[in-house]
FILOGU-464368 format. One record per residue: x, y, z of N, C-alpha, C in turn; residue number from 1. Coordinates in pm, whole numbers. Layout:
BEGIN
GUTI     n_u     n_v     n_w    ca_u    ca_v    ca_w     c_u     c_v     c_w  seq
GUTI       X       Y       Z       X       Y       Z       X       Y       Z  NUM
...
***
This chain:
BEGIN
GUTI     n_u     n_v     n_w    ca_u    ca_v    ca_w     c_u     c_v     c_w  seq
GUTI    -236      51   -6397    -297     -38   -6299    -209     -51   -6175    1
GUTI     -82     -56   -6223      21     -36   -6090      23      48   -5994    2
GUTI      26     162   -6056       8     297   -6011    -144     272   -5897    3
GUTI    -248     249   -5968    -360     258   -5874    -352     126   -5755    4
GUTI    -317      44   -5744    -320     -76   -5659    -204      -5   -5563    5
GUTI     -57      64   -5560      -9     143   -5521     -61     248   -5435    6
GUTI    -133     345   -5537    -213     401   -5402    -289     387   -5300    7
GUTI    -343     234   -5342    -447     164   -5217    -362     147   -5106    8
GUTI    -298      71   -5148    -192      25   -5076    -195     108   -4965    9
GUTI     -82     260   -5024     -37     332   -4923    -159     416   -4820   10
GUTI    -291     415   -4923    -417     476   -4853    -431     410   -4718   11
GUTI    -464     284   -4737    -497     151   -4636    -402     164   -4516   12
GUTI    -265     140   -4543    -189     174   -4439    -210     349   -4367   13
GUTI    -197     476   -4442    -247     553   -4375    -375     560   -4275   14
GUTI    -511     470   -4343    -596     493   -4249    -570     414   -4152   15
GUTI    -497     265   -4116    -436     193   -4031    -402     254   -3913   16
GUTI    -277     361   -3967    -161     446   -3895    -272     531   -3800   17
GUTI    -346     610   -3842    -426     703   -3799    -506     635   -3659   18
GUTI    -581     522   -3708    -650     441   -3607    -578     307   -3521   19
GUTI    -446     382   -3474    -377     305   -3458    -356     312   -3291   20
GUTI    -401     217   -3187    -389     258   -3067    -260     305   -3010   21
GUTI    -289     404   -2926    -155     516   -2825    -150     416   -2749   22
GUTI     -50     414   -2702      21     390   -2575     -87     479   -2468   23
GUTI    -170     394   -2341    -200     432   -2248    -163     523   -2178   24
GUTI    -165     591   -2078     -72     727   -1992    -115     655   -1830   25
GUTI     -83     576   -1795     -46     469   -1655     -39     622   -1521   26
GUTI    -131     679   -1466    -138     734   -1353     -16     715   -1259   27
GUTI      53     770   -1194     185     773   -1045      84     695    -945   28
GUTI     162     571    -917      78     510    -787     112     578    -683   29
GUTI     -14     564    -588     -26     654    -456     -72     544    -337   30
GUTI     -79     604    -242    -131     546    -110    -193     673      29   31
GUTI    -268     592      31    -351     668     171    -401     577     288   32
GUTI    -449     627     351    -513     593     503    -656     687     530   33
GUTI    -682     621     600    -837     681     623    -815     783     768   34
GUTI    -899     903     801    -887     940     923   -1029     875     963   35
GUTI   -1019     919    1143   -1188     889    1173   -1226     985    1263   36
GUTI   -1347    1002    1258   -1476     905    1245   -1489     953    1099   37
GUTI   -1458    1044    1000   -1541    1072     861   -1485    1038     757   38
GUTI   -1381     959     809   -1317     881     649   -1236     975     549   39
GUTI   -1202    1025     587   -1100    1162     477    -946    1080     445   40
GUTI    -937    1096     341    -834    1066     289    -723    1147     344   41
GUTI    -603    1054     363    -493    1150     380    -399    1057     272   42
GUTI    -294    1110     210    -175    1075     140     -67    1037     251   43
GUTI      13     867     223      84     873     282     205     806     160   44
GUTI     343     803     223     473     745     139     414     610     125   45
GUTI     466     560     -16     467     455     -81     607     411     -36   46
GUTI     621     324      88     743     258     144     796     138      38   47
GUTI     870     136     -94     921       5    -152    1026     -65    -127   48
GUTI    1125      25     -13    1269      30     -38    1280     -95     103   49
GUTI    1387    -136      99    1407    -254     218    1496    -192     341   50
GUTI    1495     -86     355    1567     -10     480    1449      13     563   51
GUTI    1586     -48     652    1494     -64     789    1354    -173     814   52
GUTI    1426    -275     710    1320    -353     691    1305    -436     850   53
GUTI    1387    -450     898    1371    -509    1048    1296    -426    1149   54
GUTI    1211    -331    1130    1159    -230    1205    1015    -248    1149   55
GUTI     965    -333    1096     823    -362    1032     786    -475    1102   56
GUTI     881    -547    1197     791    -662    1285     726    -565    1388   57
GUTI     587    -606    1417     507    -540    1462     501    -438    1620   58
GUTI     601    -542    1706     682    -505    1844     766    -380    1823   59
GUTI     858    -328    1706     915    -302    1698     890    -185    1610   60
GUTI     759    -186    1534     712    -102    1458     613      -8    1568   61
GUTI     515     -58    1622     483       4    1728     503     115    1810   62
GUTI     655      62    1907     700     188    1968     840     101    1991   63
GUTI     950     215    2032    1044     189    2076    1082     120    2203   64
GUTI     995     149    2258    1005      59    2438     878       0    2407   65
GUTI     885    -136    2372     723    -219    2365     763    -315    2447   66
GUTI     692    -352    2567     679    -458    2636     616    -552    2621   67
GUTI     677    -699    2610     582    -808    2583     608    -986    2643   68
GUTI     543   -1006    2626     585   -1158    2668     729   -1229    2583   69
GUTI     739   -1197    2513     834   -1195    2366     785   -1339    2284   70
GUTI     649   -1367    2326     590   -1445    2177     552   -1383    2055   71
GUTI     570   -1381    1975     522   -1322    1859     365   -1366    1829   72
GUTI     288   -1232    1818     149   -1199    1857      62   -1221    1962   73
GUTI     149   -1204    2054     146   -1193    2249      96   -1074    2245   74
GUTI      52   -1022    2371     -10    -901    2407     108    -830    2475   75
GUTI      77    -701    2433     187    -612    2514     129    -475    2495   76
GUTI     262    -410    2607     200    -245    2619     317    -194    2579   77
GUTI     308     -12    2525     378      27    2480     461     104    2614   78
GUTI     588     116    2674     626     154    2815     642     279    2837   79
GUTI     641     391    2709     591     516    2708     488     522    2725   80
GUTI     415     586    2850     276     619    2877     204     703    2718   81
GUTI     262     804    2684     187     878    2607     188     829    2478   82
GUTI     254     685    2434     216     648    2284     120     602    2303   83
GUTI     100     480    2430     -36     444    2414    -174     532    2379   84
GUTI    -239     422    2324    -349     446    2290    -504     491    2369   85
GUTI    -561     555    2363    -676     521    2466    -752     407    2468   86
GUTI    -793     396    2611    -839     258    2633    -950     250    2559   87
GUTI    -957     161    2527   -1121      77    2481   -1224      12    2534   88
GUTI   -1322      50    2525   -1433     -24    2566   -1411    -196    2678   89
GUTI   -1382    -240    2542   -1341    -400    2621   -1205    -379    2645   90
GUTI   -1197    -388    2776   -1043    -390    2836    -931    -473    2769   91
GUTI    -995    -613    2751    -880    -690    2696    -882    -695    2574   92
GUTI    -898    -628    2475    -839    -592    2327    -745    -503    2350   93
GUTI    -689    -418    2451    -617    -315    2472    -445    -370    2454   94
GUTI    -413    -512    2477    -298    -552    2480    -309    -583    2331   95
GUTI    -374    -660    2292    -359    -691    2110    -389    -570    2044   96
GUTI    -344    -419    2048    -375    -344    1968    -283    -345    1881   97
GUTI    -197    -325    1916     -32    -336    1746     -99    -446    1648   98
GUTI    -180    -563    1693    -216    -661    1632    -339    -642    1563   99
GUTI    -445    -575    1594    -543    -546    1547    -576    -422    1383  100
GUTI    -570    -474    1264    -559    -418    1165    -721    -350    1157  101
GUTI    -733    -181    1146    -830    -125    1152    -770      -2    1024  102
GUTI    -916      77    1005    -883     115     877    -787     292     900  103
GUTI    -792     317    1010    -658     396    1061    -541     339    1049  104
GUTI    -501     237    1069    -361     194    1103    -345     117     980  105
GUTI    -415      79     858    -403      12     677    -409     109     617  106
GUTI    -254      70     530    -214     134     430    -328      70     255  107
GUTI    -400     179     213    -475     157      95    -373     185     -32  108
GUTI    -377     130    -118    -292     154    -239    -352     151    -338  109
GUTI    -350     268    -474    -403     276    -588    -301     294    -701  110
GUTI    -262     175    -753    -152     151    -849    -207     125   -1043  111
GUTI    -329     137   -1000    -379     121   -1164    -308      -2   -1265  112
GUTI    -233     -90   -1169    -136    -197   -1277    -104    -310   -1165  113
GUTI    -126    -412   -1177     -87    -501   -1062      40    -455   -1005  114
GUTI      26    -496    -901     109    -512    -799     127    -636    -655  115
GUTI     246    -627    -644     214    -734    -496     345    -690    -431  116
GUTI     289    -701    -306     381    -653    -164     445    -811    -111  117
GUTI     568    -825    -135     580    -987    -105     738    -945      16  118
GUTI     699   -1036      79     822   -1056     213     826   -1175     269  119
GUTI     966   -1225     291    1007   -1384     311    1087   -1319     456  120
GUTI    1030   -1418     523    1116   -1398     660    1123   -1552     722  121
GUTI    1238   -1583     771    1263   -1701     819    1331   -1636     991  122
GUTI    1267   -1753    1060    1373   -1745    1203    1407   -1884    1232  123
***
């Protein structure tokens, strides 16, 4: 009788073992941007690292010679003629462009696992 309650035993746990969930396989997170007008994906760097983190305020991310009132989210132009942008339609959106988030200039991210982009800045 030992013997048989024994083999249940070890049966039960084998079929256990067998139907036993894997470990998931978690995809490499990526990032892209859209082109336009047809929306094509392009791949861009997944920036995590904090270098050069002072080069992500928006004046400064922009262009190297950005002219501005020096309020933060003031209008300004970039003082290299050829970074600028072409003009737009309505003239005066042309100074808030660094400011204006469109789906060219947003970074999309596909991380399959939460995530959050967090930054503390004090002045």
């Amino acid at each position: 009788m030992k013997r048989i309650s024994v083999l249940f035993i070890i049966g039960i746990c084998c079929i256990f073992s067998v139907f036993a969930k894997k470990k998931p396989v978690i995809a490499e997170p990526y990032a892209w941007r859209n082109t336009q007008p047809l929306g094509n994906r392009y791949r861009v760097p997944m920036d995590t690292l904090q270098l050069n983190f002072y080069q992500t305020d928006q004046p400064s991310s922009y262009s190297t010679a950005y002219g501005y009132t020096g309020n933060l989210g003031g209008p300004g132009y970039s003082k290299i003629f050829f970074d600028r942008p072409q003009m737009p339609q309505f003239i005066f959106k042309a100074p808030f462009y660094p400011w204006i988030t469109t789906p060219e200039n947003f970074d999309f991210y596909n991380t399959r696992i939460p995530m959050t982009l967090l930054s503390y800045l004090t002045g």
